[in-house]
C-alpha positions in Angstrom: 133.2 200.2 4.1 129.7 199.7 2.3 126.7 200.7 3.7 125.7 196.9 4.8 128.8 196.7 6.6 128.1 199.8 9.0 124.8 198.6 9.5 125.6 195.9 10.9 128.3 197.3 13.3 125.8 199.6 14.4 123.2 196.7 15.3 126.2 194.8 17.1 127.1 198.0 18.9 123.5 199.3 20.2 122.8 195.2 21.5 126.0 195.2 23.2 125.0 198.7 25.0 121.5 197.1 25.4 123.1 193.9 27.4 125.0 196.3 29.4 122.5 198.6 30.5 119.9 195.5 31.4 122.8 193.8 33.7 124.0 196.8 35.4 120.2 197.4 36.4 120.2 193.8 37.8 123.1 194.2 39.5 121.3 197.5 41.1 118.0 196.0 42.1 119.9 193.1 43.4 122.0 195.7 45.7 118.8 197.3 46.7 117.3 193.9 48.2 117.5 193.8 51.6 118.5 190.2 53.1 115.9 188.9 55.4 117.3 188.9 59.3 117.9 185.2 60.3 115.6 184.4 63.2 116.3 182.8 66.3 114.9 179.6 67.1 112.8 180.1 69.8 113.8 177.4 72.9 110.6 176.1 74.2 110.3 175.1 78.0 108.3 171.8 78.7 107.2 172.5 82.7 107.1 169.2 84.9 105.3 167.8 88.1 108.4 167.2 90.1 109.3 166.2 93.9 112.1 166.0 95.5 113.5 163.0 97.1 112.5 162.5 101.2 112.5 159.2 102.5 110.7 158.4 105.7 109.1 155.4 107.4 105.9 153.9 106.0 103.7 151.7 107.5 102.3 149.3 104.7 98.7 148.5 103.6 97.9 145.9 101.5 94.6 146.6 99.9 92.5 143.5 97.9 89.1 141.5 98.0 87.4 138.6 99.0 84.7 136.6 99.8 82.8 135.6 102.8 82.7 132.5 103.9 81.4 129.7 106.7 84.6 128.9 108.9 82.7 125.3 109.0 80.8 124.1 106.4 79.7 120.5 106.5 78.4 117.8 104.6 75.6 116.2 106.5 75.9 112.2 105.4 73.7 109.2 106.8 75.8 106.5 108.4 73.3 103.9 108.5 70.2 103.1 106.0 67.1 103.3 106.4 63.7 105.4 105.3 64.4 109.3 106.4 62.2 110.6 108.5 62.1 114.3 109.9 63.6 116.4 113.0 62.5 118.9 115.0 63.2 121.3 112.0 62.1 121.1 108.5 65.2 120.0 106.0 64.6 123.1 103.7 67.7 125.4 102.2 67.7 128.2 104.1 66.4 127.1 107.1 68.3 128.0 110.5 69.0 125.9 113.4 70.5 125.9 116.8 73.1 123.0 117.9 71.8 120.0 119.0 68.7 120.0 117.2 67.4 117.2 114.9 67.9 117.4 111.6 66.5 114.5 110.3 66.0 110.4 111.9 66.2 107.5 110.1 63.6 104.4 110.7 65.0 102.0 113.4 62.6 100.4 114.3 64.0 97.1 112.7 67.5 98.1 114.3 65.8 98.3 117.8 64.7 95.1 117.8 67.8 93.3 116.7 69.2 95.1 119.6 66.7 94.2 121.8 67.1 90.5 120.9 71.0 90.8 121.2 70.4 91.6 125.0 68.0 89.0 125.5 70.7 86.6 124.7 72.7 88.3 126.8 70.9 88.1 129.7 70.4 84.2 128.9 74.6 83.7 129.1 74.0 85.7 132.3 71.7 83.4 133.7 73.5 80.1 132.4 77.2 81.4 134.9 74.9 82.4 137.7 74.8 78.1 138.3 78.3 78.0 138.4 79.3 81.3 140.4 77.3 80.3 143.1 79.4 77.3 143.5 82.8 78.3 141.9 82.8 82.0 142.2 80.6 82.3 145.5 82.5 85.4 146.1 81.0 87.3 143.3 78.2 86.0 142.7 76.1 88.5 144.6 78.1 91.0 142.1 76.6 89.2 139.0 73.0 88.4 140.8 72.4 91.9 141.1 73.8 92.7 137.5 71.5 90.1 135.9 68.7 91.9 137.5 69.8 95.3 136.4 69.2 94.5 132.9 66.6 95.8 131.0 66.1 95.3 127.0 64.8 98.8 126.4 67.9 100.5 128.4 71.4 100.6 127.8 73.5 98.1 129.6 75.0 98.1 132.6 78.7 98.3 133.1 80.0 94.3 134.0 81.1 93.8 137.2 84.6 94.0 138.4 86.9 90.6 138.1 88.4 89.7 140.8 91.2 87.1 139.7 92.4 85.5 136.5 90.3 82.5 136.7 87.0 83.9 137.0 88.6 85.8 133.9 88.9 82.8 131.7 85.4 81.6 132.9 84.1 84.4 131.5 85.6 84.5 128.4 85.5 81.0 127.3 81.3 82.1 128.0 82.1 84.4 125.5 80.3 87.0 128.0 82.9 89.7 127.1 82.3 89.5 123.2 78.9 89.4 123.4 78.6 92.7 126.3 80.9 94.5 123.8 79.2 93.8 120.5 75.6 94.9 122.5 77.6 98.0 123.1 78.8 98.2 119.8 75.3 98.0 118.5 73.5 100.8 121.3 76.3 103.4 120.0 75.2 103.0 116.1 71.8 103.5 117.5 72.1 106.6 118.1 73.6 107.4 114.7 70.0 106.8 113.4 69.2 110.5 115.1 71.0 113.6 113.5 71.5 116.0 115.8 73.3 119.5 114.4 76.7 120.0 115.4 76.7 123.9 115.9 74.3 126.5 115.0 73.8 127.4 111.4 71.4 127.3 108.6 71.3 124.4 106.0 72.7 125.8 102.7 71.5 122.6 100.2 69.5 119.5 100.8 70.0 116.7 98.3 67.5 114.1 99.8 64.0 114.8 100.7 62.0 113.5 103.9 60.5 109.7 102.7 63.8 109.3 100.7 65.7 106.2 101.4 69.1 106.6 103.0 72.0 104.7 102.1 75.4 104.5 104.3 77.8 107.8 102.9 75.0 109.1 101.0 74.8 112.9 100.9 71.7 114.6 102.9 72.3 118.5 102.8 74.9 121.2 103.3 75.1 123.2 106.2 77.4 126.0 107.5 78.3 127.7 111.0 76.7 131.3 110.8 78.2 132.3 114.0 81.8 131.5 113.1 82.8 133.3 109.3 86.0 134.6 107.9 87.2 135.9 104.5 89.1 134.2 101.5 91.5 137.0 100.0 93.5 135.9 97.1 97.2 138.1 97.7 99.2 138.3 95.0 102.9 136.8 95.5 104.6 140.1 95.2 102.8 141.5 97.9 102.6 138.2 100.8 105.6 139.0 102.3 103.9 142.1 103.4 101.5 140.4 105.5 101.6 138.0 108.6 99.5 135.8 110.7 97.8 138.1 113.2 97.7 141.6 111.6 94.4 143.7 111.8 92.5 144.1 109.0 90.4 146.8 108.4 86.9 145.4 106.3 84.4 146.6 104.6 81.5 146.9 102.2 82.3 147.8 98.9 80.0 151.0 98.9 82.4 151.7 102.4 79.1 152.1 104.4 79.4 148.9 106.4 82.7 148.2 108.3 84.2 145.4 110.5 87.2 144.4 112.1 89.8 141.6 111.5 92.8 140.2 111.9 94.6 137.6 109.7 94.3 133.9 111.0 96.0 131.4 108.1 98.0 131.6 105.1 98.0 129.0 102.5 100.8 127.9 100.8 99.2 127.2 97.7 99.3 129.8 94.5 96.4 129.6 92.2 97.8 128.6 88.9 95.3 131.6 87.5 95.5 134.0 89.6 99.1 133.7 90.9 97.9 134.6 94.2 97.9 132.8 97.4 94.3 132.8 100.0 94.8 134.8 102.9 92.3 134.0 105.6 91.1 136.5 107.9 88.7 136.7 110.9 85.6 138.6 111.3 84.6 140.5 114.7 81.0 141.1 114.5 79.0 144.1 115.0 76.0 145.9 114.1 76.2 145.1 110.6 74.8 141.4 109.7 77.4 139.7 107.5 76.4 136.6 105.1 78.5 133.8 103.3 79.3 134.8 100.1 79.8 138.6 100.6 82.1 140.4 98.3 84.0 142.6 100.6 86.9 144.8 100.5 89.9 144.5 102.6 93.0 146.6 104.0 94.9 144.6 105.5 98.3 146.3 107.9 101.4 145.2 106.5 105.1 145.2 107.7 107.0 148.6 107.8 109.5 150.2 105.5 112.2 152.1 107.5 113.1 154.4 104.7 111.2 155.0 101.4 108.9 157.6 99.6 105.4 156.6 97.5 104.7 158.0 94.1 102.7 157.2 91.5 102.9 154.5 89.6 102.4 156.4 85.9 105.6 158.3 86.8 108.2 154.5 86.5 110.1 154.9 83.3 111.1 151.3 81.9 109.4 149.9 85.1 112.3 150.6 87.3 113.5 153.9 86.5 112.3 157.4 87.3 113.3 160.6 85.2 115.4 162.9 87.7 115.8 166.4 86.8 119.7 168.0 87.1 120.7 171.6 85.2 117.0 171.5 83.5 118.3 168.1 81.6 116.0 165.4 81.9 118.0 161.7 83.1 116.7 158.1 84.0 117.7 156.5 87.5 117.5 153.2 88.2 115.2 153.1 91.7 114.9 150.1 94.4 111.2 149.4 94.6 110.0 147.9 97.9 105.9 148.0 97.2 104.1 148.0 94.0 100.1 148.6 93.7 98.1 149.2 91.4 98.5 153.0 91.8 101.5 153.6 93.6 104.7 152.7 94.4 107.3 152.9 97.6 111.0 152.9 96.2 114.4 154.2 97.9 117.6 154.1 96.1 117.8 157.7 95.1 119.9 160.2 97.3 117.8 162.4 99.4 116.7 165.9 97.9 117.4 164.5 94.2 114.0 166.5 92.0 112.4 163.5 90.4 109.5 163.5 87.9 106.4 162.6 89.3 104.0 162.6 86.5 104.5 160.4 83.4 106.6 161.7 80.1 105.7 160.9 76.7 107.0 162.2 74.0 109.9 163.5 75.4 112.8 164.5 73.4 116.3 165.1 74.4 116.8 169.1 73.5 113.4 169.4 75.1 114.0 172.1 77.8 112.3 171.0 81.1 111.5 173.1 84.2 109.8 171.9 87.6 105.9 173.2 86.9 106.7 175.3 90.1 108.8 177.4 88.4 105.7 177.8 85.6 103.6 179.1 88.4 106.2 181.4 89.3 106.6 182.9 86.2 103.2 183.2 85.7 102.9 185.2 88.7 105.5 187.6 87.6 104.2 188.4 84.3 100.6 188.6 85.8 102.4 191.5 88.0 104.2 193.1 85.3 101.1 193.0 83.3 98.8 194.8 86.2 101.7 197.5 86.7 102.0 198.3 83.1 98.3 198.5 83.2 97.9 200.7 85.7 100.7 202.9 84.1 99.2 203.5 81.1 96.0 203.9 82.7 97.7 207.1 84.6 99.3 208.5 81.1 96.1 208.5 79.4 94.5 210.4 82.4 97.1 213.2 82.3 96.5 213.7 78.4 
């Protein structure tokens, strides 16, 4: 072997010895490494607001608002034309009035005098039968004497006498005396309609023609509405109608709740408002110390029908809008509930069986290896460790005082 040779073995040698000693070392340090402890995952608890199921009769309330209104409002019009002229009250918005007082007149002079000549005429066929009723009709003619003289142009007039057979009839009326009695008549009861006189008590709410305006048959004069008589408009939603009924009591009131007043339901229309999807409920107003006035926004509570068996929640606690979380083994599942009432805050449902723990707060976020415990059981466990924590306190408290 020459020298090269042995080098060479020797280099080959001492790296192989080298390899050796590094992976033995490895294999030591990695034998010394301790592996790290696997940890638990720690099961996290998610506490609930829960009740448990107990059904019991509830008297329903159906709560809304409305406004006041004049049981009868009325559009004064002028049935006969003519210059306006004023009533014992001035014809001014706002302005009250008692029943039977004048609202406005209308010029009749020329009317009166037409009149007038009509019974002038009158008395003229009168006194053109008397001639032949003395001779003819001798029996009555004291009868139509004493008529002739009761007529007077400026009064109304008299009633005709009494026929006594069916010939002084047709005398009569081939004189034409019946047409010509009942057109007088005709024309003394449109006289009157040239005097307005108010139909109730109430104030006038508009006036669309002014005193010295010119009236013209149907035209509008003014608005006025019955103070003494109101009730309230409530638009009811469908969904919650067939809770109420003709002659409930209804509980109303201001919307600050200072002012209240009594009620009771009087009509309900059959008519749903294509906006609102509601139908007016009309209700009836007993008055009292507090003044009410049409157009008042008020607030209502109106007495429903009753529910023999059912429980009220919240309304935030409905899962899929008919469902309610129930709690069984600390699992969370949904139960399909009957609901009877819905309101804006709360709902009365049955459907459940009795004692069943339901969630009555709403979920989000919940997942389905999310532990869950009634919030009761929270408080409890709180307690506890609040105790455990005062006792251990108090414990070392007493070790450090006997060092």
């Amino acid at each position: 072997m020459d020298k090269n040779q042995g080098k060479t073995i020797v280099i080959v040698i001492a790296s192989i010895i080298i390899i050796g000693i590094a992976i033995g070392a490895n294999i030591f340090l990695q034998e010394q490494k301790k592996s790290p402890k696997k940890q638990k995952a720690e099961i996290t608890v998610k506490y609930v607001q829960t009740e448990k199921v107990a059904y019991q009769t509830i008297n329903t309330k159906v709560k809304a608002y409305g406004r006041v209104g004049s049981a009868q409002p009325l559009d004064v019009m002028s049935e006969v034309s003519g210059r306006m002229l004023a009533g014992n009250i001035r014809l001014k918005a706002g302005e009250k009035f008692s029943a039977g007082a004048v609202l406005f007149r209308v010029d009749d002079k020329e009317a009166k005098l037409s009149l007038q000549a009509q019974k002038s005429s009158f008395m003229r066929d009168i006194a053109t039968i008397l001639a032949d009723f003395k001779i003819d009709f001798s029996e009555s003619y004291a009868a139509w004497q004493s008529y002739f003289e009761a007529i007077d142009v400026q009064k109304p007039l008299p009633e005709l006498p009494k026929v006594k057979n069916s010939k002084e009839k047709t005398y009569l009326a081939t004189k034409n005396i019946f047409t010509n009695y009942y057109n007088i008549q005709s024309i003394e009861e449109r006289l009157k309609k040239y005097v307005y006189r108010a139909p109730f008590s109430g104030t006038i709410a508009e006036v669309f023609l002014e005193m010295g305006s010119y009236a013209n048959p149907g035209g509008r004069i003014a608005k006025i509405i019955r103070t003494d008589k109101l009730e309230l408009k409530v638009p009811i939603e469908t969904s919650n109608i067939q809770w109420v009924n003709i002659g409930k009591s209804v509980k109303v009131q201001s919307e600050n709740g200072q002012q209240t007043w009594q009620g009771s339901v009087i009509r309900i229309g059959d008519l749903v408002n294509p906006q609102t999807q509601a139908l007016d409920v009309f209700i009836n107003i007993s008055p009292n110390q507090y003044k009410i006035y049409d157009g008042l926004y008020l607030e209502v509570e109106i007495n429903g029908t009753t529910i023999p068996e059912g429980m009220e929640i919240s309304r935030s606690a409905l899962v899929d809008r008919t469902k309610l979380y129930v709690l069984k083994d600390s699992l969370l599942t949904k139960k399909r509930i009957q609901i009877h009432k819905s309101d804006e805050e709360t709902v009365i449902f049955s459907g459940l069986t009795p004692n069943t723990e339901i969630v009555t707060e709403p979920l989000a976020g919940i997942k389905s290896d999310t532990k869950v415990a009634p919030l009761s059981t929270a408080a409890e466990a709180e307690r506890i460790a609040k105790q455990k924590a005062k006792e251990q306190a108090k414990k070392d408290s007493l070790q450090k005082s006997s060092e």
